[in-house]
Structure formats: structure tokens, C-alpha cells
N, CA, C and O of each residue as an XYZ file, in Angstrom:
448
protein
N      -5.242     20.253    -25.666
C      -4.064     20.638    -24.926
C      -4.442     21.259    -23.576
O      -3.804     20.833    -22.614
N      -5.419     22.243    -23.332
C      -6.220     22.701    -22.015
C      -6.740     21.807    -21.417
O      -6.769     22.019    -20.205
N      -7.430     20.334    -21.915
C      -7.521     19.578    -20.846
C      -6.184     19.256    -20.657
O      -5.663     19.859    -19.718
N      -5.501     18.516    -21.244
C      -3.980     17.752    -20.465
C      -3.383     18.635    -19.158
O      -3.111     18.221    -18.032
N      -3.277     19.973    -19.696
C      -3.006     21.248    -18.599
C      -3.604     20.829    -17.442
O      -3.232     20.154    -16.482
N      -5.020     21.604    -17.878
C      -5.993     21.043    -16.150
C      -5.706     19.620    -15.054
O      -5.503     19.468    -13.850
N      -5.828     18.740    -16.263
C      -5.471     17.374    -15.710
C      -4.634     17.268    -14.770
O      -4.837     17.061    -13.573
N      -3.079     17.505    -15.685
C      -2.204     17.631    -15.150
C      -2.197     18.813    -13.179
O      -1.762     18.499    -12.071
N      -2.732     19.791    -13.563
C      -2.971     20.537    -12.360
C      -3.927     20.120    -11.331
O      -3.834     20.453    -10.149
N      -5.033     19.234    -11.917
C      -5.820     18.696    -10.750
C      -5.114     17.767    -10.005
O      -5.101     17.699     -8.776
N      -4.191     16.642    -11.239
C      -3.467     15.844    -10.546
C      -2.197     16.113     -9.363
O      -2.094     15.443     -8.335
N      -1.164     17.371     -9.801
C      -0.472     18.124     -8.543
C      -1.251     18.548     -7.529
O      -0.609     18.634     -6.483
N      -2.495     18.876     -7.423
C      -3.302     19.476     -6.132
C      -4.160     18.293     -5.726
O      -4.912     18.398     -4.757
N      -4.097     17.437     -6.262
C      -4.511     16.019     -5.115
C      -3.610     15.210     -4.688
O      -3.929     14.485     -3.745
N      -1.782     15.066     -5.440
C      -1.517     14.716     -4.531
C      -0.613     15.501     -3.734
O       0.289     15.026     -3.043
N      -0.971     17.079     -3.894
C      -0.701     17.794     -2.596
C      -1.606     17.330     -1.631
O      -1.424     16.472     -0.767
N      -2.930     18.217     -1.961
C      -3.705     17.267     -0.605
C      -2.970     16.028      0.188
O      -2.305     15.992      1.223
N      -3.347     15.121     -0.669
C      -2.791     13.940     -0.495
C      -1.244     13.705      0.860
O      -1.161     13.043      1.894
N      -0.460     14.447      0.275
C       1.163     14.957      0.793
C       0.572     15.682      1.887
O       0.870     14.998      2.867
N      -0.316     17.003      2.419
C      -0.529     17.176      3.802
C      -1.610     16.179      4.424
O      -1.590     16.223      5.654
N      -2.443     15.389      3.954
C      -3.019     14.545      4.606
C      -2.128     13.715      5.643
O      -2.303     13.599      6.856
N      -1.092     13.154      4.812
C      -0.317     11.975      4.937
C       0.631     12.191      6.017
O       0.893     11.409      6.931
N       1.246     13.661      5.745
C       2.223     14.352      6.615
C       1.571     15.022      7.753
O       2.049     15.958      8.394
N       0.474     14.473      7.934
C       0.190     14.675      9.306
C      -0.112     13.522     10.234
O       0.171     13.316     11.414
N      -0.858     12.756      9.217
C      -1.020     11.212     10.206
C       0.501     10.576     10.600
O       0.886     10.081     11.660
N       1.189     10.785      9.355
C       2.311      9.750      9.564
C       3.467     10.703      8.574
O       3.713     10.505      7.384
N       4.129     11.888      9.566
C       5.080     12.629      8.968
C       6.106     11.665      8.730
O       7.050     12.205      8.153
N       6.272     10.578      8.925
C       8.201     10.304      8.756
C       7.602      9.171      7.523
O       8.613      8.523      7.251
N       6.576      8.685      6.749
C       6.544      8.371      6.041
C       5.718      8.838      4.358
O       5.510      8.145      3.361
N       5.468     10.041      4.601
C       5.081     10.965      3.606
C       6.414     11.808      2.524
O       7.240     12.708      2.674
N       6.056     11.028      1.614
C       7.409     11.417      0.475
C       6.643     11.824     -0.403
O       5.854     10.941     -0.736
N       6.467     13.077     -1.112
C       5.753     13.802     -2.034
C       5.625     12.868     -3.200
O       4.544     12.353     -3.486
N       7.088     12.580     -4.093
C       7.147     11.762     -5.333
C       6.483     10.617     -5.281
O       5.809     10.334     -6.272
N       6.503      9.537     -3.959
C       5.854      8.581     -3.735
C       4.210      8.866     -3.751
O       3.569      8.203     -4.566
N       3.711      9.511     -3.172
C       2.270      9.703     -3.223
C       1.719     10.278     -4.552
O       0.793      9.682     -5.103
N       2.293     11.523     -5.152
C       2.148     11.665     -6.773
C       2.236     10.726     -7.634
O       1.667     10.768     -8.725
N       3.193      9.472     -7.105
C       3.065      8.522     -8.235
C       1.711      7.588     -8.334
O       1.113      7.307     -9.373
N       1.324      7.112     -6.781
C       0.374      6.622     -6.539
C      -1.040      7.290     -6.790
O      -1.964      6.556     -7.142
N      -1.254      8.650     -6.626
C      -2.534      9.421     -6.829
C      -2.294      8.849     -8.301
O      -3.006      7.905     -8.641
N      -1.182      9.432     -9.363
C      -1.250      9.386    -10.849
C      -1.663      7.838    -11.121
O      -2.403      7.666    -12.089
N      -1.403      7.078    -10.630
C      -1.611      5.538    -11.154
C      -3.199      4.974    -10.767
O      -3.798      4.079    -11.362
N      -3.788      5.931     -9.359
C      -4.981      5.766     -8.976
C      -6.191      6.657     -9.832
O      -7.405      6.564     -9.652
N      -5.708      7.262    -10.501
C      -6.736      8.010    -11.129
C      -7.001      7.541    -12.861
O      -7.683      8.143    -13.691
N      -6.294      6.411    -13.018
C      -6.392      5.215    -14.361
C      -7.990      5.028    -14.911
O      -8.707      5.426    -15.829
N      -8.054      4.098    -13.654
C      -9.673      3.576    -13.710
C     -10.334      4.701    -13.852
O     -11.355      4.178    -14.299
N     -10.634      6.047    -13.833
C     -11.178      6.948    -14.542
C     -11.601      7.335    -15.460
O     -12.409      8.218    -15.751
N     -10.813      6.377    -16.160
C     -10.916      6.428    -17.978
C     -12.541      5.670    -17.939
O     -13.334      6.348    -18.593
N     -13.004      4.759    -17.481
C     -14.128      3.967    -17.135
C     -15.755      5.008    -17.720
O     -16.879      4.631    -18.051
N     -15.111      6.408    -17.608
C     -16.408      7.170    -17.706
C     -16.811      7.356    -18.908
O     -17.986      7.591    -19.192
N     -16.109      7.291    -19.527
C     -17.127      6.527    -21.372
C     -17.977      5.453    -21.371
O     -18.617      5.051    -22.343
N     -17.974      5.032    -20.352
C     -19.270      3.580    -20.711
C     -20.325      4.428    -20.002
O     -20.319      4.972    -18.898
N     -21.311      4.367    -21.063
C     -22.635      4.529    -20.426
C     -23.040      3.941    -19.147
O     -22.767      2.849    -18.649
N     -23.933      5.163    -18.627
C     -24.689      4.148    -17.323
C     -23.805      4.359    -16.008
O     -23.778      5.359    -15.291
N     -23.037      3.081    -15.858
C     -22.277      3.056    -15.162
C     -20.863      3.324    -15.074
O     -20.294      3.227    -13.986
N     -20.327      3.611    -15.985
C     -19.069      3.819    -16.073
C     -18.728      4.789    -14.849
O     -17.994      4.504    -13.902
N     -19.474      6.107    -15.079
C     -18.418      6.294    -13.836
C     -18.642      6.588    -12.981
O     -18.129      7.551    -12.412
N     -19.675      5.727    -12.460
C     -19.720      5.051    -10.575
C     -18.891      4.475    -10.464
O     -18.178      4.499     -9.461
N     -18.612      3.402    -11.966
C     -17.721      2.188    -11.187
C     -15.876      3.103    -11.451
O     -14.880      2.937    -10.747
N     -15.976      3.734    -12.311
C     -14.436      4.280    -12.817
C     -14.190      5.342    -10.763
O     -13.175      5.332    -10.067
N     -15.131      5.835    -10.551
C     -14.974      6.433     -9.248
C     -14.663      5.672     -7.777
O     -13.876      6.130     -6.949
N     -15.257      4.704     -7.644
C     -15.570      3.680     -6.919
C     -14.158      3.310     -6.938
O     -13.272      3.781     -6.225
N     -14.008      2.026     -8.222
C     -12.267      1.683     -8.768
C     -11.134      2.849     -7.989
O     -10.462      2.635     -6.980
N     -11.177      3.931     -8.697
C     -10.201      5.295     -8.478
C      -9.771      4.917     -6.922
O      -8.758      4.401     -6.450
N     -11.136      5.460     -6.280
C     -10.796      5.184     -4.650
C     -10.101      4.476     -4.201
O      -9.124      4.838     -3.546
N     -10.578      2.595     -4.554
C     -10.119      1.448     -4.273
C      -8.438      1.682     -4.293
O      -7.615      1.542     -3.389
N      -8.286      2.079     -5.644
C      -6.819      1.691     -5.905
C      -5.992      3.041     -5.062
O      -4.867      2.846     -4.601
N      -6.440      3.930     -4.971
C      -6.070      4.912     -4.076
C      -6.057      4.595     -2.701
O      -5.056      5.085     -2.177
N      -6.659      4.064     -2.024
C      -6.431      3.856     -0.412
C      -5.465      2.097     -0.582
O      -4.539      1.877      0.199
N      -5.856      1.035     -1.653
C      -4.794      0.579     -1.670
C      -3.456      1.089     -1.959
O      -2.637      1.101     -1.040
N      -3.125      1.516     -3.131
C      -1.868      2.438     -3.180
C      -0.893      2.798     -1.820
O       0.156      2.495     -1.251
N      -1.963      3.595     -1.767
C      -1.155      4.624     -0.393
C      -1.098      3.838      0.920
O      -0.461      4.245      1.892
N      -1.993      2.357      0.902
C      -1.285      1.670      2.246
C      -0.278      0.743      1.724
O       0.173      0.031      2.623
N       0.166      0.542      0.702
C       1.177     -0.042      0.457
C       2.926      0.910      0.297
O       4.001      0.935      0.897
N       2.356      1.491     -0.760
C       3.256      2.294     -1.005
C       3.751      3.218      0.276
O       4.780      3.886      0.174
N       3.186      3.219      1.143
C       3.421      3.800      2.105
C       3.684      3.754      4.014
O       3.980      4.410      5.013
N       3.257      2.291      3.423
C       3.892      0.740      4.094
C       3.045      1.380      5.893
O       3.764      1.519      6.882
N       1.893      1.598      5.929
C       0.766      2.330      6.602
C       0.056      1.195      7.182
O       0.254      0.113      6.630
N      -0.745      1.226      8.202
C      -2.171      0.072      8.519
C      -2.953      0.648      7.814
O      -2.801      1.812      7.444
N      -4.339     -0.403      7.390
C      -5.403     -0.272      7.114
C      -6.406      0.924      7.885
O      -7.330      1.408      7.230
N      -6.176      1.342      9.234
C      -7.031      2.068     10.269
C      -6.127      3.283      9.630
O      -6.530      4.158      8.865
N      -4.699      3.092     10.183
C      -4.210      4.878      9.371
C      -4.717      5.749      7.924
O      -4.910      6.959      7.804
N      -4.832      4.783      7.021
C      -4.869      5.502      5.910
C      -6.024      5.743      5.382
O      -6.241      6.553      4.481
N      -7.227      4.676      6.216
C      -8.622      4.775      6.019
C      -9.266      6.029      6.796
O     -10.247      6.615      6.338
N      -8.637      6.404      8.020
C      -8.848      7.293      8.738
C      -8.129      8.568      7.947
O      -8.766      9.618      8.021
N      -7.161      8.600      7.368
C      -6.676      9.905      6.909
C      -7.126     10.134      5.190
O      -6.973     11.168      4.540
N      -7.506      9.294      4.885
C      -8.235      9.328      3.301
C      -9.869      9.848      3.940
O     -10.291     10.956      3.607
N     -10.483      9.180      4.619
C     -11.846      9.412      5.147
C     -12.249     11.142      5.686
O     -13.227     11.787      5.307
N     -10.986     11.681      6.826
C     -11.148     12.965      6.522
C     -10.482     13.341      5.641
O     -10.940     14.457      5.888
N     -10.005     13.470      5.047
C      -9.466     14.286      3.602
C     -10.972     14.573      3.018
O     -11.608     15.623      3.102
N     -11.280     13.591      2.529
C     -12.488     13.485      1.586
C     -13.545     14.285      2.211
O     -14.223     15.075      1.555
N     -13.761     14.014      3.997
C     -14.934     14.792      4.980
C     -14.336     16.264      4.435
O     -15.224     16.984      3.977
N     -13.205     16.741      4.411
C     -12.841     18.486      4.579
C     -13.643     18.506      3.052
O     -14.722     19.072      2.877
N     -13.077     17.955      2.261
C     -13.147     18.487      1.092
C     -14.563     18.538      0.455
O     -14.729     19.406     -0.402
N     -15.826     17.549      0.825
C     -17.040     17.432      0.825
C     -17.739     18.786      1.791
O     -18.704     19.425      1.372
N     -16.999     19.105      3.267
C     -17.220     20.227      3.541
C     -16.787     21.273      3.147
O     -17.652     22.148      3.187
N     -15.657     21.671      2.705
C     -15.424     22.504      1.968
C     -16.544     22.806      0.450
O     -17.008     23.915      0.186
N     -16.722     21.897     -0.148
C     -17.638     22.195     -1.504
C     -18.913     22.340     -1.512
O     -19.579     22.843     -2.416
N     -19.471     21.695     -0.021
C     -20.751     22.526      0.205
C     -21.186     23.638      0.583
O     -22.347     23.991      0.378
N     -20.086     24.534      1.350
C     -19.467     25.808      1.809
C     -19.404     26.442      0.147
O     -19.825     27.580     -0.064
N     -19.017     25.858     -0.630
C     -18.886     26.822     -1.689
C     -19.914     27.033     -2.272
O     -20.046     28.139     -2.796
N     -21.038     25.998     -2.382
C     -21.747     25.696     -2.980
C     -23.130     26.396     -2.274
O     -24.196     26.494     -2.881
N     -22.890     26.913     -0.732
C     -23.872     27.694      0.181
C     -24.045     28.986     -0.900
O     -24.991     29.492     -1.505
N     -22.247     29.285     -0.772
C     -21.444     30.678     -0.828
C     -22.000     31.037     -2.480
O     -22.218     32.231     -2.684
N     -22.183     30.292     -3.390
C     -22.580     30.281     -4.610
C     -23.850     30.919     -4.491
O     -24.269     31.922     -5.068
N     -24.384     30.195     -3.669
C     -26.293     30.651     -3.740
C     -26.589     31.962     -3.367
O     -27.068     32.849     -4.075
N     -26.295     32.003     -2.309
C     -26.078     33.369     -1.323
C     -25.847     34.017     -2.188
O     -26.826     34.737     -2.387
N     -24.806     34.275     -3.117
C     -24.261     35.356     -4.172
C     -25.263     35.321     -5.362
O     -25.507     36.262     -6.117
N     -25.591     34.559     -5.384
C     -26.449     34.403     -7.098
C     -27.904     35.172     -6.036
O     -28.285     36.242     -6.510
N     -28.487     34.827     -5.044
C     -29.503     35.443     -4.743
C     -29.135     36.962     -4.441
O     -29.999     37.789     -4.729
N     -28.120     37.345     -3.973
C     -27.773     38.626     -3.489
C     -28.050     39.433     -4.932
O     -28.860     40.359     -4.889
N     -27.330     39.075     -6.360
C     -27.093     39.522     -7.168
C     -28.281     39.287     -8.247
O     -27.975     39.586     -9.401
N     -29.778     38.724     -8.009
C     -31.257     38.778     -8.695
C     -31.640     40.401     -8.295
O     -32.720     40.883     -8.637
């Protein structure tokens, strides 16, 4: 039941992300319900990570795919818009987790 919870909460905070990404490249076509439906339907191929090995390169890989398709359809977008606003999303958030991940060390050494 605590995973479904989490799940469920990772899934509202990506496609928030998602919802200010969108609402900035292209405010007059960013509809919250629309992009939640699409993050929820893009994060399927996920299930993929039970196969040994590869599962989930390819369940991650997939995820993406159907996620930047999704959201240029569903959101009736060019290919350059949504590749460009999925591409930094992903740049903040890769910078952001290495920032945490500095901020982690720093503290674990402060605190030896």
C-alpha cells in the first residue's frame, strides 16, 4: 500500500514538473489533466524492470520515448518545442541531483 502511495506521489510531481515545463514553452497549450494523463500512460513501459539485464534500460529508454511522443501529440506541439522543453527539464533535474548528491557528501564528511 506505501508503494502505490509513493507511486502515486512521484507520479503528481512529474507531471507537475511536467505542467511548469510546458507552461512555459507553450502557456496556451499546457492543461494539467492532459499532461497527467500522458506522464501516467508514459510511465507503463516501466513495468519492463523485472527482466533481468536489460529490462530497465530498455523499460527507461521506452518511458522517455512514449513521453516526448505523448506530450507532442497530446499537446499538438513541434518536435523542436517539446524536445527542447523535455531536454531542459531533465538538464535542471540531473543538475539539481548532483547538487544534492555534492550536498550529501559535504554533510556525511562534515559529520565523520
Amino acid at each position: 500500500l506505501l508503494g502505490v502511495a509513493l507511486g502515486t506521489m512521484g507520479l503528481v510531481l512529474s507531471a507537475g514538473l511536467y505542467h511548469l515545463a510546458f507552461r512555459i514553452s507553450a502557456p496556451d497549450r499546457a492543461e494539467y489533466p492532459l499532461i497527467f494523463q500522458v506522464v501516467a500512460y508514459s510511465t507503463a513501459p516501466a513495468l519492463l524492470c523485472i527482466v533481468p539485464v536489460a529490462g530497465g534500460l530498455a523499460g527507461t529508454v521506452w518511458s522517455l520515448a512514449c513521453s516526448l511522443i505523448g506530450c507532442r501529440y497530446a499537446l499538438r506541439l513541434s518536435w523542436g518545442r517539446v524536445v527542447a522543453t523535455l531536454v531542459s527539464l531533465y538538464g535542471l533535474l540531473v543538475v539539481f541531483a548532483l547538487l544534492l548528491v555534492k550536498l550529501a557528501m559535504a554533510f556525511n564528511a562534515i559529520s565523520l
